[in-house]
N, C-alpha and C positions, 0 to 999 in steps of 0.2 A: 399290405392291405391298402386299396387305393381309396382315398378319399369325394363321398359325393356329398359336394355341397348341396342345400335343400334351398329349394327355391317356392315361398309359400303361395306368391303370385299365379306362378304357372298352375299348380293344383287349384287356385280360385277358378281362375281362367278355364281351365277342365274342367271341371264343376258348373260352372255359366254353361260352357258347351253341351255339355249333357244335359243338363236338363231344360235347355232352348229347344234341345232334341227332340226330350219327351212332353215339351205342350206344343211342340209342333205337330206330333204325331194325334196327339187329345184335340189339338182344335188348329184347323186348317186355317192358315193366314190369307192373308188380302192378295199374296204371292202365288197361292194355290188358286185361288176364288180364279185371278185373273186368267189363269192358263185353263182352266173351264173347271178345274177338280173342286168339289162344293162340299162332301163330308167324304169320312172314312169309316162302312161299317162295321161295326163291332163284335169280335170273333171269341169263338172258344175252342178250346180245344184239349184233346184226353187222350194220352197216348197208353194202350195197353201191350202185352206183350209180342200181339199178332197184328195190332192195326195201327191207325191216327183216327180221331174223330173228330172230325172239324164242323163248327156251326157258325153261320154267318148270319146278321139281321139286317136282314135288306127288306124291310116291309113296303108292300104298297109297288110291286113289281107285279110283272111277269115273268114267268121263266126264259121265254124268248126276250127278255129284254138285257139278260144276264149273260155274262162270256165267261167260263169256267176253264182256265189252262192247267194243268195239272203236269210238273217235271217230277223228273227221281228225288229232289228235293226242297222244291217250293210248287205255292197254290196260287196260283194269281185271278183275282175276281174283278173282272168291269162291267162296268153299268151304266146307264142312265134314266134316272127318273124324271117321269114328263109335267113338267106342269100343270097343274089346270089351268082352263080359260074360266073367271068367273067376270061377271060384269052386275052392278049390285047401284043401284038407283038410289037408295039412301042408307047413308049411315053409312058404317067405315067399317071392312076387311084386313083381319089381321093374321100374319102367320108367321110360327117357328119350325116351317116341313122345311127340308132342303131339297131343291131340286138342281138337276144336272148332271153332269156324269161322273163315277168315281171309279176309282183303280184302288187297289190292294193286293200288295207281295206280301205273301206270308210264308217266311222260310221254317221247314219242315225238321224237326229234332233228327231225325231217322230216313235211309231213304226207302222209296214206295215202289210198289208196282204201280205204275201210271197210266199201265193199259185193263187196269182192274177196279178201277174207282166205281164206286155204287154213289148215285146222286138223289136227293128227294129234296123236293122244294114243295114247303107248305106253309102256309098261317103268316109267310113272310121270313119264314126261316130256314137256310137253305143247310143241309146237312150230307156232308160226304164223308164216306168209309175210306180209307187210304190203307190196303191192305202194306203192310211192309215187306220188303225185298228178300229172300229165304237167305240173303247170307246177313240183313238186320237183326232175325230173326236168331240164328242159331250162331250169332257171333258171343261167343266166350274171352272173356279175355284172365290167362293167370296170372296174378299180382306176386311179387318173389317179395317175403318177409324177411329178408337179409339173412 
């Protein structure tokens, strides 16, 4: 039986790393900002036995202003939101909107047919059907109980 020493450090270390991970993903750095990326919409997603349903909140678009790529296994959504021009003679304008443009890869549990994707974009909320692939779908797998 070989011997592993444990090492608590490196497990700190890994722990830092992941979850620098996940508020990097929750709130875009200064490192993002500068390469022009400004937020990352907020998605959901419900996978049934036949489909993926994915929902994205990208308000205050338009549809042409949205790039929708759809592979066998990931959704990639970009964008850019435009600014207003406001100019305001007295007193002071304040805002928490973000604009500029954003990217999002969102990799897929299952893979899709990608030439069958059904789109609606409404209220700000963009909703795709992702039929899954007929061998997704009728994939069995038997487990042997020794």
């Amino acid at each position: 039986m070989a011997l592993v020493r444990w090492e608590p450090f490196r497990e700190i270390d890994m722990l830092q790393r992941q979850m620098n991970r996940l508020f990097d993903e929750l709130m875009p750095t200064a490192r993002e900002t500068a390469n022009g990326i400004t937020f990352v919409p907020p998605a959901e997603m419900e996978e049934t036995p036949d489909a993926i349903h994915l929902k994205l909140e990208v308000p205050g678009m338009d549809a042409k202003d949205l790039d929708v790529q759809v592979s066998a296994d990931s959704v990639s959504i970009m964008g850019e939101r435009k600014s207003e021009t406001k100019t305001e003679e007295k007193g002071m304008t304040r805002t928490e909107f973000r604009y500029g443009k954003f990217q999002r890869v969102i990799p897929l549990p299952a893979r899709v047919q990608n030439t069958n994707v059904q789109a609606e974009y409404k209220d700000g909320i963009l909703k795709l059907t992702l039929p899954k692939a007929e061998e997704e779908k009728n994939k069995v797998v038997k487990v042997n109980l020794g």
